[in-house]
C-alpha positions in Angstrom: 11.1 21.5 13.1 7.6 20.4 11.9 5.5 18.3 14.3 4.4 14.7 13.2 0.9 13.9 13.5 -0.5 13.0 16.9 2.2 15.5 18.6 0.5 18.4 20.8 3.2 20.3 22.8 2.7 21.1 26.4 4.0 23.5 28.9 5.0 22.3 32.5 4.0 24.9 34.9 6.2 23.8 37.3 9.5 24.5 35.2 8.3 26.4 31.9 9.6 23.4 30.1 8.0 22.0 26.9 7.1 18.5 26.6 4.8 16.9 23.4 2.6 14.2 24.3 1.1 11.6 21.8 -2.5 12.1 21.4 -4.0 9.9 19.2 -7.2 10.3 17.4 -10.5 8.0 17.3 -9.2 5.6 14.4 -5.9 5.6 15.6 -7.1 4.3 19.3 -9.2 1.7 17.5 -6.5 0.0 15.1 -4.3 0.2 18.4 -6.3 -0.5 21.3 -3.1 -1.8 23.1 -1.0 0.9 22.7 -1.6 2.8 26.1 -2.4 6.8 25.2 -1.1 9.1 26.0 2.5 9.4 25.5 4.7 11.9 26.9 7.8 12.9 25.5 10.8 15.5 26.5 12.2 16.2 23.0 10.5 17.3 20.1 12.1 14.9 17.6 11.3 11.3 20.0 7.8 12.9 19.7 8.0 13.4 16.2 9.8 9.7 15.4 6.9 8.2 17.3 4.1 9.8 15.4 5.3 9.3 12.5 5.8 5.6 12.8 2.0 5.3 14.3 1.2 7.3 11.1 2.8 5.0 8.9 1.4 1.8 10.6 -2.0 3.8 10.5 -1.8 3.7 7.0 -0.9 0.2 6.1 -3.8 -0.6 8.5 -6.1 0.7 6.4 -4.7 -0.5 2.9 -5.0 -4.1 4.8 -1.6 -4.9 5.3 -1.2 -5.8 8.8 2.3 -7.4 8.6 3.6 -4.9 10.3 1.1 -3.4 12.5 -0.1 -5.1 15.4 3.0 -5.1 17.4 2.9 -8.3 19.5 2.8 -7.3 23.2 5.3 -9.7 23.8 7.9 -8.4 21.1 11.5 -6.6 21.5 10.3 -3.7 19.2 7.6 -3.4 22.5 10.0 -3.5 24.8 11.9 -0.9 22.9 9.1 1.2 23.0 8.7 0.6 26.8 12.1 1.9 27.1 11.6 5.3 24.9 9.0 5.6 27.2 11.1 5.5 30.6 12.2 8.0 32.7 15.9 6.3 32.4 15.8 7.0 28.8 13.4 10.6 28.7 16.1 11.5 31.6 19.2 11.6 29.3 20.5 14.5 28.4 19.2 17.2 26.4 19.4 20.3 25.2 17.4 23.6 24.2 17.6 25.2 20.7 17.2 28.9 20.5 13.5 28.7 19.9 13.1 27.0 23.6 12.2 23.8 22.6 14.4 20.7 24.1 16.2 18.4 21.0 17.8 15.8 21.7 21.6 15.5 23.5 24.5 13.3 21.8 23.7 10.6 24.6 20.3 10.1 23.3 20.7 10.0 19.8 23.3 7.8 19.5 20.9 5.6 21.7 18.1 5.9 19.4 20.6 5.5 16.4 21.8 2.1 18.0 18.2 0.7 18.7 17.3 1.9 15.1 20.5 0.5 13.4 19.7 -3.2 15.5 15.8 -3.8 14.8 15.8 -4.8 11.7 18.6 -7.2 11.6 17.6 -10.9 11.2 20.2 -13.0 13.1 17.4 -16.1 12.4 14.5 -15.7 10.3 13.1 -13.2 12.3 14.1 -10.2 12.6 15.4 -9.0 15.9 12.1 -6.3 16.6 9.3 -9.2 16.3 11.2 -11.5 18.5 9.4 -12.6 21.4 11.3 -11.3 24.4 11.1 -15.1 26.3 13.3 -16.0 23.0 16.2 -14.1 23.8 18.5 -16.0 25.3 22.6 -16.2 25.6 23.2 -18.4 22.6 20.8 -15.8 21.0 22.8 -12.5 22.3 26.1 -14.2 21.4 25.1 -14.8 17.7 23.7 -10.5 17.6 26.6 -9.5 18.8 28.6 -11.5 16.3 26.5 -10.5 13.3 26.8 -6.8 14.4 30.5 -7.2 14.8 30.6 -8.8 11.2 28.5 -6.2 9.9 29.6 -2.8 10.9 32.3 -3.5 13.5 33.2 -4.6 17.1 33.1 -1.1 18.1 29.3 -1.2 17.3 28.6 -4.5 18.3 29.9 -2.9 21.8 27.8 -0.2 22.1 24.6 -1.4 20.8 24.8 -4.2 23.5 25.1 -1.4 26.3 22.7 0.4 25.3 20.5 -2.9 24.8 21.6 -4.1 28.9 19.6 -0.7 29.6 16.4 -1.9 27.9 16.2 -5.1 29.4 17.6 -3.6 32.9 14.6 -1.0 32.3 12.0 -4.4 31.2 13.7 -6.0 34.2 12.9 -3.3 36.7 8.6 -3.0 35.3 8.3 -6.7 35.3 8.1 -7.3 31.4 11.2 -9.4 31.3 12.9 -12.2 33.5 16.5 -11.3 33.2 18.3 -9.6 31.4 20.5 -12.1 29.0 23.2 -9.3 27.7 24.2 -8.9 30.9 26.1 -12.5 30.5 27.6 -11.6 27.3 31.1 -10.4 28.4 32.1 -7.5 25.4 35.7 -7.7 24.3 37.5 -4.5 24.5 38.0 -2.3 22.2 41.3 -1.9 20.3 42.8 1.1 21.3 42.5 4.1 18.1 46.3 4.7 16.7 45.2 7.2 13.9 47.5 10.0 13.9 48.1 13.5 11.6 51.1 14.0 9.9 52.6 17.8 10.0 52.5 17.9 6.2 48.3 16.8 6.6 47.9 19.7 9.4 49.5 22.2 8.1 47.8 21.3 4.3 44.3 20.9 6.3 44.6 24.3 7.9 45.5 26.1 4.9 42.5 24.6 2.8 40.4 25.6 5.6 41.6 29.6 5.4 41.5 29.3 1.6 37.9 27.9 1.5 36.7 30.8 3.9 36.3 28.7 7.1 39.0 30.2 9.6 37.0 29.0 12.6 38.0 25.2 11.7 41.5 25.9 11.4 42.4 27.6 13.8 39.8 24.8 16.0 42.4 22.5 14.4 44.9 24.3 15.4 43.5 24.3 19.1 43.0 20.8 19.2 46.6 19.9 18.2 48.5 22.4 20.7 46.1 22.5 23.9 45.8 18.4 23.0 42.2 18.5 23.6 38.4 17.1 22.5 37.1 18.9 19.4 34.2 19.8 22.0 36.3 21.3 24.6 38.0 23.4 22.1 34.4 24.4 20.0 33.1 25.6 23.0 35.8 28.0 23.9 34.9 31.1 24.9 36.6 34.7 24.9 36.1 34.5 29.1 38.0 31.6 28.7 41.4 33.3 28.0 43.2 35.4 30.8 44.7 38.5 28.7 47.3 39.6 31.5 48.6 36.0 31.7 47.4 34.6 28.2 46.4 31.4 29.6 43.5 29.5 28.6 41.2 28.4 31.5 38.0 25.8 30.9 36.6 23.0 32.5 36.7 19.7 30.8 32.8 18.5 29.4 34.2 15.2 29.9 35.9 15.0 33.1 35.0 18.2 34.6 38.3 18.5 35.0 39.5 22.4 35.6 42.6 23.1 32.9 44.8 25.6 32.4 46.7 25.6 29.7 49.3 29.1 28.1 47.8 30.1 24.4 50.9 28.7 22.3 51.9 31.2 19.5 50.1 29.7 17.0 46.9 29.5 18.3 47.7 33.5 19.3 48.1 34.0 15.8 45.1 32.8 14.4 43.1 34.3 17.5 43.3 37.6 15.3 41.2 36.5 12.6 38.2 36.0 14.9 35.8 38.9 16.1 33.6 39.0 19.4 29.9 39.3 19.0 27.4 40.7 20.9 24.9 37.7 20.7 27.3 35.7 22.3 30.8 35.1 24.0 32.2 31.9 22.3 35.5 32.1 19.9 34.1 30.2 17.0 31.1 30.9 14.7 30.0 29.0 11.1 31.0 31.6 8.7 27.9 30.8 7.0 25.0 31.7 9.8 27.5 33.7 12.3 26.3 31.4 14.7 28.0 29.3 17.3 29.0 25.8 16.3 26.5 22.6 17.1 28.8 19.5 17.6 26.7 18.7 14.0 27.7 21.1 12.1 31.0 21.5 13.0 31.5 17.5 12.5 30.0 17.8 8.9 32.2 20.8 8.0 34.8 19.0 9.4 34.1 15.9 6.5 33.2 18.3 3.9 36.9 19.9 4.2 38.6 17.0 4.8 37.0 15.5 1.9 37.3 18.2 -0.4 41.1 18.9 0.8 41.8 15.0 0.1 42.3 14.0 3.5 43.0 9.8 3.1 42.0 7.1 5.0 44.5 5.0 7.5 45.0 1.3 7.5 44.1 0.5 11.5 46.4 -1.2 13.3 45.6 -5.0 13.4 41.8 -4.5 12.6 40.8 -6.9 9.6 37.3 -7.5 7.6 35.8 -10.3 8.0 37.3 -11.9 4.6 40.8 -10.8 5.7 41.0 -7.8 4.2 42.6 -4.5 5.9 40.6 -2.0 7.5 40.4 1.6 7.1 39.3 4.4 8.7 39.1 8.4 8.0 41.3 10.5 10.1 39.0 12.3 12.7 39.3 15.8 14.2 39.3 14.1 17.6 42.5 12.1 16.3 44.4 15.3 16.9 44.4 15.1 20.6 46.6 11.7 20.6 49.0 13.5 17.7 49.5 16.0 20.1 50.1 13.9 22.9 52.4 11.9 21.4 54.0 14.9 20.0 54.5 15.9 23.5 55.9 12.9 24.7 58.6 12.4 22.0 59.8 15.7 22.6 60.7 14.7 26.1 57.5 15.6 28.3 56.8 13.7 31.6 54.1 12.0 32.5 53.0 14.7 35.2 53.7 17.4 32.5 51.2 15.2 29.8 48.6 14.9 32.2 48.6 18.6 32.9 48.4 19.0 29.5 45.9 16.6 28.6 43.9 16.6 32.0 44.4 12.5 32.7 44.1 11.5 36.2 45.9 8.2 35.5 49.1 8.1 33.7 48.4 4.6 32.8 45.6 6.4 30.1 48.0 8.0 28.6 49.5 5.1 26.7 46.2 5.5 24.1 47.3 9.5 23.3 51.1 9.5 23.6 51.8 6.2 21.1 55.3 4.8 20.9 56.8 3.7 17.5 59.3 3.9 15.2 61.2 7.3 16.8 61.2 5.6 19.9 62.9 2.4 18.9 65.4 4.8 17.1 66.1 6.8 19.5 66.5 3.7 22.0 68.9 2.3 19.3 70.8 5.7 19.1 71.5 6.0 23.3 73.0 2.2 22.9 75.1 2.8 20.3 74.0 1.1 17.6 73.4 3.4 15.3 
């Protein structure tokens, strides 16, 4: 990845770790003179975000267009900046690339993507970055979270306002801000997700897969449907993961850190044959195309490029309506196989201690959002009374 302007890596003595601080030049300090220099940064692309915006404002400076270059002190998008400053944002996860450099972790990019996605939007006649912090009050949280919710969905609305309490806890905390008004907004919660596969778009998923040359996400499909697991528990499987004498699969849980152990079912043995080991590394799956080990990335675009070329079609969700009335719709998700093959589990007569070993919950009330009821259930209640 190219650096932005401004960006001069570093390398911490104490921990051999790169960092890239923002070093600005002569002009750059003078247009800016409240901007405090440096800046320090732990991944490569918040480095690169930031001096590329101060490149951009740089150069609207000089044309004379200074709508949207002196960034009030007293502004949200400041506040923001404060924030991607923080250690309580530089200190969520990341991750090195092969070159040694940190990127950023899923944490912190959906973070950034939520403060991106939220700036612009003008609940008044201002947008929501030149607000003046002191102006952000309840009535003014209420209507953002609204519009969001209106705009993209509850489920956003939701998470941009958590990660939002974090900016203003952060603000808070240095002194910049009074209070912290999203903390008063109580979020409703979410409806639970009730997408499931049918057989018929499993089987017809996996077989596109094989005949498109991309073993590795059908037999991860696979994977996800028998052991009932998170597309990121299963992507990250490795070869030491399987016992051979026993044939059963053991891994910790990303999520949970839950230890699982779970008996390779014979279809997942019977796709295991159609991946090789490699000497680079120990994991199961590779991209075909670099012979590399997946990134969540990558194997969630593959994911949409199959599904879309195979025809895979969207779902009507369950009581979730537009905001003229209208039905809502969603794709079917790879992580949607892990309640399939819950609920497959449970309407083929598994417990709930059997489904939680099987799925690694630690409540069995959690395990009414994998194993749904419907339809069979009601028939088969029907069929022990008699009735039909």
């Amino acid at each position: 990845m190219n650096k932005a302007p401004y960006v001069r890596p570093r390398l911490l003595r104490s921990s051999g770790l790169r960092v890239y601080d923002i070093r600005p030049t002569t002009t750059l300090s003078q247009a800016f003179p409240h901007i405090k220099f440096p800046e320090t940064y732990n991944s490569l692309a918040d480095a690169n975000q930031r001096g590329f915006e101060l490149k951009r404002k740089l150069d609207a400076y000089k044309s004379g267009d200074r709508n949207d270059i002196v960034v009030d002190a007293r502004s949200v998008e400041t506040l923001v900046n404060h924030y991607k400053s923080s250690m309580a944002f530089m200190n969520l996860p990341n991750k090195v690339n092969s070159r040694g450099e940190i990127v950023d972790g899923a944490t912190k990019r959906s973070y950034r993507g939520h403060l991106n996605h939220v700036l612009p939007m003008c609940v008044t006649n201002t947008p929501f970055s030149s607000m003046l912090v002191s102006n952000i009050d309840y009535d003014y949280c209420e209507l953002l979270w609204q519009y969001i919710a209106d705009d993209v969905s509850i489920h956003k609305a939701n998470h941009t306002f958590k990660v939002l309490k974090r900016v203003w806890k952060v603000g808070f905390k240095s002194g910049k801000v009074k209070g912290n008004p999203f903390m008063m907004v109580e979020l409703p919660s979410l409806p639970d997700r009730e997408v499931m596969w049918t057989d018929d778009q499993l089987q017809g998923m996996i077989k596109h897969c094989d005949d498109q040359g991309y073993h590795s996400m059908g037999t991860m499909l696979t994977m996800c449907y028998e052991f009932c697991q998170r597309p990121v528990d299963v992507r990250k499987m490795k070869w030491a993961n399987i016992d051979n004498k026993t044939g059963v699969s053991n891994f910790i849980q990303k999520k949970t850190g839950k230890q699982m152990a779970i008996k390779v079912t014979n279809a997942v043995q019977n796709r295991l044959h159609l991946h090789t080991r490699r000497n680079s590394d120990d994991y199961i799956f590779a991209y075909e195309n670099t012979n590399r080990p997946f990134t969540g990335d990558r194997c969630n675009k593959l994911f949409r490029e199959l599904a879309d070329s195979y025809g895979l079609p969207e779902v009507a969700l369950r009581n979730q309506f537009n905001k003229d009335g209208s039905q809502k719709y969603s794709s079917i998700w790879m992580a949607d196989l892990r309640r399939t093959g819950a609920t497959h589990a449970s309407r083929s007569g598994c417990t709930d201690r059997e489904l939680m070993a099987l799925t690694g919950h630690k409540n069995p009330s959690m395990l009414v959002v994998y194993a749904k009821e419907g339809e069979i259930e009601s028939t088969n209640a029907n069929t022990k009374r008699g009735l039909l």
